[in-house]
N, C-alpha and C positions, 0 to 999 in steps of 0.2 A: 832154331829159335821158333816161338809155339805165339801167337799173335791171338788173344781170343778177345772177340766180340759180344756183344749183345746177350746174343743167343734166342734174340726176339725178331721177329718176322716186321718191319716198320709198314706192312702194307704196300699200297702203291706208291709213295714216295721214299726212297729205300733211305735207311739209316746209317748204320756203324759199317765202314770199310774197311779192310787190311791194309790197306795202303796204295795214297791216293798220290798222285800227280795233278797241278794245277796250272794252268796258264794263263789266269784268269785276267792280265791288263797288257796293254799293247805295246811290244817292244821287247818282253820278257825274251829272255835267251831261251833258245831251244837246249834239251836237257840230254847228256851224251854221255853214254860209257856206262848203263845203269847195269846191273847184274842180280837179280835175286834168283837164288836157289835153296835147296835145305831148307826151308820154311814151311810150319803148318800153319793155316787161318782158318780158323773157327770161330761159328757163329754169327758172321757178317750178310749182309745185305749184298756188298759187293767186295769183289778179293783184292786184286790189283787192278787199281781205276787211272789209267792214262788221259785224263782231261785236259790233253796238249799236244804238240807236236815234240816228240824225242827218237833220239838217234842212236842205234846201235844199241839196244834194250836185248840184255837175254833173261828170259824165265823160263826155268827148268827146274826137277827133282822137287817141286811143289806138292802138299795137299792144301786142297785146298775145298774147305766146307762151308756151305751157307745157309740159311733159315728158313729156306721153302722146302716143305716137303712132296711126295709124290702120290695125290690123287687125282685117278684119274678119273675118276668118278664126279669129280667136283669139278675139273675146269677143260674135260677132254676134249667133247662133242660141240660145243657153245649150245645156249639156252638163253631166253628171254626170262633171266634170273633164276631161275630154277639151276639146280647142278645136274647134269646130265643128260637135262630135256631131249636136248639132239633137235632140235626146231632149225636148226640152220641159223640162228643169231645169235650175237657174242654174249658168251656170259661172265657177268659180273666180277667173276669172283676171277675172271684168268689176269685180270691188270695186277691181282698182287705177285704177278714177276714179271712186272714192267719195268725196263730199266736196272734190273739186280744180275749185272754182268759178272762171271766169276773173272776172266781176262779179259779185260778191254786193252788193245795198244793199238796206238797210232802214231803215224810218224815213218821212218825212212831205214831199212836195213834192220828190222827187228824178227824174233825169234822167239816162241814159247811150244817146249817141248816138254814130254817125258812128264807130264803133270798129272795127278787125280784130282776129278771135280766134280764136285756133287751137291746139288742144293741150291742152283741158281735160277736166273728166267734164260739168259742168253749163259752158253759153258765161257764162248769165244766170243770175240766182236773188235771191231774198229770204232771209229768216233768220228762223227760228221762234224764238218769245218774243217777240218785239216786232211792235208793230202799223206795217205798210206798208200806208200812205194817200198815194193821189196818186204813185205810183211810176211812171217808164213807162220803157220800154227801146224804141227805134226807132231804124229805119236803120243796122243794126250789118251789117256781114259778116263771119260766121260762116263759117270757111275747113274747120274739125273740130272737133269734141267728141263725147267717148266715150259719153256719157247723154244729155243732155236739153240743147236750144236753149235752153231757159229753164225752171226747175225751180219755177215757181209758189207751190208747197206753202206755206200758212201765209200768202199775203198775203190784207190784210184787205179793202178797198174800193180802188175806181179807180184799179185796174192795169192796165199797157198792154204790149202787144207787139204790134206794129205795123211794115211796112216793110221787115222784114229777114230778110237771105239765108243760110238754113243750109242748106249742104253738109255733107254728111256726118254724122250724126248717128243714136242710135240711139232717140230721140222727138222730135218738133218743140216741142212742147209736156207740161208735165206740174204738172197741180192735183190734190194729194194730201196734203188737200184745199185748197181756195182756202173762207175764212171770208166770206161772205157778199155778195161782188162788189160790182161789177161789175169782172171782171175780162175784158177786150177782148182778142181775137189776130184782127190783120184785116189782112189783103192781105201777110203772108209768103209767103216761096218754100221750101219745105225739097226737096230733092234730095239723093235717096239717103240715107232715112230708116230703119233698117234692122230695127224690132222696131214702132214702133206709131208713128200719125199725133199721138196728143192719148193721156197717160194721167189718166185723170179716175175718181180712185180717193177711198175713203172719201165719205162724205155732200160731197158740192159741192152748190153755190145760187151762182145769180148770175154761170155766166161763160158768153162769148158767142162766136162763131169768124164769121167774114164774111170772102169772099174769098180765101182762103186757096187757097193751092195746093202739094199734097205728093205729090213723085215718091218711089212705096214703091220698097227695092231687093228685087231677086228673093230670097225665101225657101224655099231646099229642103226646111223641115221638113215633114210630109206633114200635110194638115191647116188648115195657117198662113192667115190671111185679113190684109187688109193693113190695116183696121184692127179687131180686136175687143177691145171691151171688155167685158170679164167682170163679173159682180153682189158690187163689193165697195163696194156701199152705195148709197142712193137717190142718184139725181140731178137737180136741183130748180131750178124759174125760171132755165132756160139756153134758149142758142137757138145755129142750127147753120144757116148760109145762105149762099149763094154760093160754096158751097167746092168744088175740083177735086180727086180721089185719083184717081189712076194706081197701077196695080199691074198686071204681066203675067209675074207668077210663079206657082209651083203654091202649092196651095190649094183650100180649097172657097169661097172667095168674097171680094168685096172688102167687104163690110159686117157685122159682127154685133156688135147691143147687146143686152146680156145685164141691164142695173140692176133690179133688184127696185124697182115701185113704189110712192111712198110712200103 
């Protein structure tokens, strides 16, 4: 079955979805036993949008295409409006993939594998408000996405990213924050990763990186390291092993952890 959208980019409030879940009043029943597979989505804003708590979700054997394209020229480096500046402040133009998740699920004992995804802000993601236990996302090929491989934020316990290939991307990973883990990223490939390896922002506990392998893209901002993360909050019973960063852009260096300890 072939799902086509838009085919227009709705900006920073995203538009046409492939298919959405909602649990928007109180009381509503949690949704259970869902299964899509064989499916392409084209043209959407956002692919499959879990705006609820559901249980025992599998998506797999997916394409799935969205309406953001890839320059990086225009939303890379950040600028004070300008595309490219490289000034070191946000530019304008990177909120049109704000919010344009290709997979968002959340909820309890869910599963999205084996998928192509291309054209989003976030590939992967969870959903704040509800508790994501037992979630995993593996083996996906990630062809583009404007922000984050998988946008972490807000899941609660045994969360997985695992196995899979993002190209093009402007963080591999991002727990901001991840609620008390264990949340797993172990044996990805990200290539041409373009702003930061792992964003692990606000109070994190409990996630772990193994294996991993992330080609940084050359950065001309003066300064730039390919992966630093800045002191915006402690960061607690994590662990960080076997992983490979490539960077051979300017900068002063490939490593700086800046967390205020707790």
């Amino acid at each position: 079955m072939t799902l086509q959208g838009s085919g227009v980019d709705a900006g920073v409030r995203p538009g046409s979805t492939g298919v959405f879940f909602w649990g928007g009043w109180k009381g509503s029943k949690i949704k259970e036993n869902v299964t899509i597979r064989n499916v392409t989505i084209s043209g959407v804003d956002r692919g499959i949008d879990v705006n609820t708590e559901i249980k025992q979700m599998l998506v797999y054997d997916n394409r799935l295409i969205g309406n953001n394209r890839w320059n990086q020229d225009l939303y890379g480096y950040g600028g004070s409006g300008a595309p490219g500046s490289g000034d070191g402040t946000p530019d304008v133009d990177q909120n049109l993939f704000l919010d344009d998740d290709g997979i968002r699920i959340t909820g309890q004992g869910n599963a999205a594998f084996n998928n192509t995804i291309s054209g989003f802000g976030d590939a992967l993601a969870v959903e704040n408000g509800y508790k994501s236990v037992g979630v995993h996302f593996y083996r996906n090929d990630i062809r583009m996405t404007g922000d984050d491989g998988i946008e972490g934020d807000y899941a609660s316990r045994n969360v997985t990213f695992y196995d899979n290939r993002v190209q093009n991307a402007m963080t591999l990973v991002s727990l901001d924050p991840v609620w008390g883990g264990p949340f797993i990223a172990a044996r990805n490939v990200g290539i041409n990763i373009g702003r930061q390896a792992y964003k692990l922002n606000s109070t994190n506990t409990g996630m772990f990186f193994y294996n991993n392998t992330v080609v940084r893209t050359t950065n001309p901002k003066k300064g730039a390291w390919a992966w630093e993360q800045p002191n915006n909050g402690p960061l607690r019973a994590w662990g960080y092993q076997n992983n490979i960063l490539i960077y051979q852009g300017e900068g002063d260096g490939l490593l700086a952890m800046e967390p205020a300890k707790q």
